[in-house]
N, C-alpha and C positions, 0 to 999 in steps of 0.2 A: 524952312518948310519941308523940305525933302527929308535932314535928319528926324525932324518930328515924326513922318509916313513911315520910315524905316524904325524908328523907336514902336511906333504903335504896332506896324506889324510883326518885329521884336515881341512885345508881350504878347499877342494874341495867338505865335507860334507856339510860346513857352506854355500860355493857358491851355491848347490846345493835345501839347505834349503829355501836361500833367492831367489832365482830365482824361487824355488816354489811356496813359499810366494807372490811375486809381482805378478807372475800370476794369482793366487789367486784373488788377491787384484784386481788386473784390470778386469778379468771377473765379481765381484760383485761389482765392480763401470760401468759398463757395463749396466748390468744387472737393478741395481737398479738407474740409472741415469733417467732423464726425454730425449725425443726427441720427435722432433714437424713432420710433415707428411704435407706438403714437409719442409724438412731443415728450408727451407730459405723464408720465406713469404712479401710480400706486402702488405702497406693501401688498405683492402678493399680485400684483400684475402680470402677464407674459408681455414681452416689448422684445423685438428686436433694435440693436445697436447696430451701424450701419457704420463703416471708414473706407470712402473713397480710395481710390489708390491707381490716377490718371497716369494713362504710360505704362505703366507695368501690365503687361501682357501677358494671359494665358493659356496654355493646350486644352485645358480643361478644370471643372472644379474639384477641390480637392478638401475633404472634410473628416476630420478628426474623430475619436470617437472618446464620450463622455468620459470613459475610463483613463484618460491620460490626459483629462482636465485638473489639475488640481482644488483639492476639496475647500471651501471658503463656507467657515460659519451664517453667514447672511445671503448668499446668494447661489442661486442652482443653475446651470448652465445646462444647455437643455440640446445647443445646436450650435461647433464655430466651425465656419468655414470661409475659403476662398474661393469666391465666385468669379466669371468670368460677364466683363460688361464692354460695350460700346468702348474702343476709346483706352480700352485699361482692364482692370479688376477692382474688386472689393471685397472687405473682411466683413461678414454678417455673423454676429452675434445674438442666437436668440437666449434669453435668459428670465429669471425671475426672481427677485429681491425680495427679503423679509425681515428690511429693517430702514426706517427714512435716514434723509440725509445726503450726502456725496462720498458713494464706495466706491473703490476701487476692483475690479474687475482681477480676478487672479491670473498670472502670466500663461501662455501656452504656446508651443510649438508646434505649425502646420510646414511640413516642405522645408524645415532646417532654418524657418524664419521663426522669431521670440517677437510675440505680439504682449507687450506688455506695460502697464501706465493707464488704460483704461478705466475711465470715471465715471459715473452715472448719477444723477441725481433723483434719488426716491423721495416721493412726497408722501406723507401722510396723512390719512383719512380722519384725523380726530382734527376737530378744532380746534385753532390755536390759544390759549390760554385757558381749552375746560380740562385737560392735564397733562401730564409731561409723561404717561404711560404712551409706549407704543405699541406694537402689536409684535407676539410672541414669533420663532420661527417655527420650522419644521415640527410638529409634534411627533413620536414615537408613536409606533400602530397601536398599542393598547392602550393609550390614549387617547385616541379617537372615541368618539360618542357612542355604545354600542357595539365596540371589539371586545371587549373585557366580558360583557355579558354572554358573547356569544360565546368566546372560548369557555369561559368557566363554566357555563350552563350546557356546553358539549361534553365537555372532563364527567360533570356532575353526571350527566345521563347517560355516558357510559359505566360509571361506579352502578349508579343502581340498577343497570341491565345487569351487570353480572353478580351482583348480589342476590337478584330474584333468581337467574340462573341457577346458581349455588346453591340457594332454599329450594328450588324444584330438584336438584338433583340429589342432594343428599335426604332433606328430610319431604319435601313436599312426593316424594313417587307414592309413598304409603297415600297418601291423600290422594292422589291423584287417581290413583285405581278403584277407590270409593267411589267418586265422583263420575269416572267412567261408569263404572256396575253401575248408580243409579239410572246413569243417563240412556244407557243402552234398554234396562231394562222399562224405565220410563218409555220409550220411541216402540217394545213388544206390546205395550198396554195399549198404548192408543191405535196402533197399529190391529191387533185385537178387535179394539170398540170398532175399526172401522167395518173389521170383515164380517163382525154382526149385523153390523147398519144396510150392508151391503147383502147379505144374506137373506135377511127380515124382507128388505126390499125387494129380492126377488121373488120371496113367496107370496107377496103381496100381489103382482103381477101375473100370477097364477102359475110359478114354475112348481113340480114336482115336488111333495113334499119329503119323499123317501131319500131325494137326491140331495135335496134342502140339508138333513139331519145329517145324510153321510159327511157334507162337506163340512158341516157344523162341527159334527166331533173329530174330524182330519185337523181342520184349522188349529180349533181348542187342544188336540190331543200337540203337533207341531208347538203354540205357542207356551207349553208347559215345559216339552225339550226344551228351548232355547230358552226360557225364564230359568228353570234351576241344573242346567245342565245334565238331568238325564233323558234316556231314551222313553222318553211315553208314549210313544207312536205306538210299541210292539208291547204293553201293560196291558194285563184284563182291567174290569171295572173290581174286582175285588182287591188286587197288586197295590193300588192307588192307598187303602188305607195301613198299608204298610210303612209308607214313606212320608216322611215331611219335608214339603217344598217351599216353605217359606217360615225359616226356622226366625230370620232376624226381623221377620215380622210378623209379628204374634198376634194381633187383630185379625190376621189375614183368613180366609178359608183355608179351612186344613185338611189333611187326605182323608177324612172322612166325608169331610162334605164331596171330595169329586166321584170317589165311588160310589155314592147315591146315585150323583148326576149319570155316569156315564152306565150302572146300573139302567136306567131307565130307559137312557138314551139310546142302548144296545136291545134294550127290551122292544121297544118300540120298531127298532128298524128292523129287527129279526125274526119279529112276532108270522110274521106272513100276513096277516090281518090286513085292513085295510087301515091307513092311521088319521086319527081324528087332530082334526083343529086345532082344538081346544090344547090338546095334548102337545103339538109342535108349539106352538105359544108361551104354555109352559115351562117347556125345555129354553126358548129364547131369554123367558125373563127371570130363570136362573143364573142365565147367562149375563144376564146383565149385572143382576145383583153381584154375582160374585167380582164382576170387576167395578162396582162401584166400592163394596168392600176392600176387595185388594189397592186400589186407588187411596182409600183415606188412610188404611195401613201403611202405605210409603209414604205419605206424604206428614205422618204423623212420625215417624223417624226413618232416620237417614242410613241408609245401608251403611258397615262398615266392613264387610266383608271384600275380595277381592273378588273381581268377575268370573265367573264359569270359565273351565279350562275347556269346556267344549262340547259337544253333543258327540253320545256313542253312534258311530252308524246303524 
């Protein structure tokens, strides 16, 4: 009976041992095993790779820089280092794959140690048996959706800046001065219709009608200067049909018609008389006329002269 007690408690030291033992064993297969962050990764995931390393003891972390990674067709390493943990250290790899399967991890040196053997399993994202395509790696930038348009549509629109460039500088100036002269002189025309509108308007309010005419023929005599570049400020009413001020438009009133006008116009303000109504009215809706004339003359053709080189003092 006693051998039996000592036999039983015999095995149940032994079971005790081994039960220890595996426990053992499984917490430092645990412990020292590798695991990835998440489990289970996809082509084209970011995951860190995690390797324990109980005991080995650190001052601080120490990490590599991507350039003295070696380069690996399917997979981009993003982050290795040695970290410092509870207990020990650890090697944390973060990385990203662009091929399924079980790759191997390219070797690298942190602190004069070769970390190398590193396996990963990539899963991929197609379903198993609708084909055996998997998913391509890294594309080249111009490859990408909308790189190609934007460089070549940048190149393009810098070509045709400087080909309009070129046309405005060699052949487009002649054009250009055309365009100016009309425009300029378009901006005296309406400028004109205004100071009549504004004139009209004031004798309507009962201002002076002597004062009315003066400014009438100042304005009109100024806006003939700067329409064909000479001095008409300092012109009698007879000087006017000597000259022609609107040679490239031929519809236009011609210097005989203004010496009519300013005929009058001078008649009137210098008479000493008292001056009638009627008479300032008159002088207005010549004025009008002639620039409704002068109006359908430019717009009936197009200057091709170059603009006035300037009014004499």
């Amino acid at each position: 009976m006693l051998n039996i007690r000592r036999g039983a408690a015999y095995l149940l030291l032994v079971s005790l041992v081994m039960l220890g033992g595996g426990l053992c064993f499984a917490q430092d297969r645990r412990l020292g095993g590798t695991y990835m962050i998440p489990p289970r990764i996809f082509v084209g995931d970011r995951a860190i790779l995690i390797v324990p390393r109980p005991g080995i003891a650190m001052q601080a972390d120490l990490e590599i820089s991507r350039t003295q990674i070696p380069h690996h067709p399917y997979i981009d390493i993003h982050r290795a280092a040695l970290e410092r943990r509870p207990g020990g250290s650890q090697l944390s790899v973060e990385f990203s794959a662009f091929a399924p399967g079980f790759l191997e991890l390219p070797s690298f040196n942190i602190a004069g140690e070769v970390f190398s053997g590193l396996i990963v399993e990539v899963s991929s994202i197609l379903e198993p048996g609708e084909s055996r395509m998997v998913l391509s790696g890294l594309s080249p930038p111009l490859a990408i959706p909308g790189t190609s348009l934007l460089v070549y549509g940048s190149v393009t629109a810098l070509v045709v800046f400087l080909l309009v460039a070129l046309w405005t500088l060699i052949w487009g100036r002649r054009h250009m001065k055309a365009w100016l002269a009309a425009w300029k002189r378009r901006r005296l025309l309406l400028s004109m219709w205004g100071i009549e509108k504004r004139l009209k308007k004031d004798l309507t309010k009962g201002a002076g009608q002597r004062e009315i005419l003066d400014a009438l023929s100042l304005e009109f005599r100024s806006f003939l200067s700067y329409f064909s570049g000479m001095n008409c400020r300092a012109m009698t009413a007879l000087e006017f049909a000597g000259h022609s001020f609107f040679e490239e438009y031929p519809d236009a009133p011609n210097g005989e018609y203004l010496k009519v006008f300013f005929s009058r116009c001078d008649q009137i303000r210098f008479s000493g008389d008292a001056i009638n109504g009627d008479e300032t009215e008159a002088l207005f809706a010549e004025i009008k006329v002639f620039l409704k004339t002068l109006d359908r003359a430019m717009r009936k053709k197009r200057p091709q002269a170059a603009p006035p080189a300037g009014v004499a003092a």
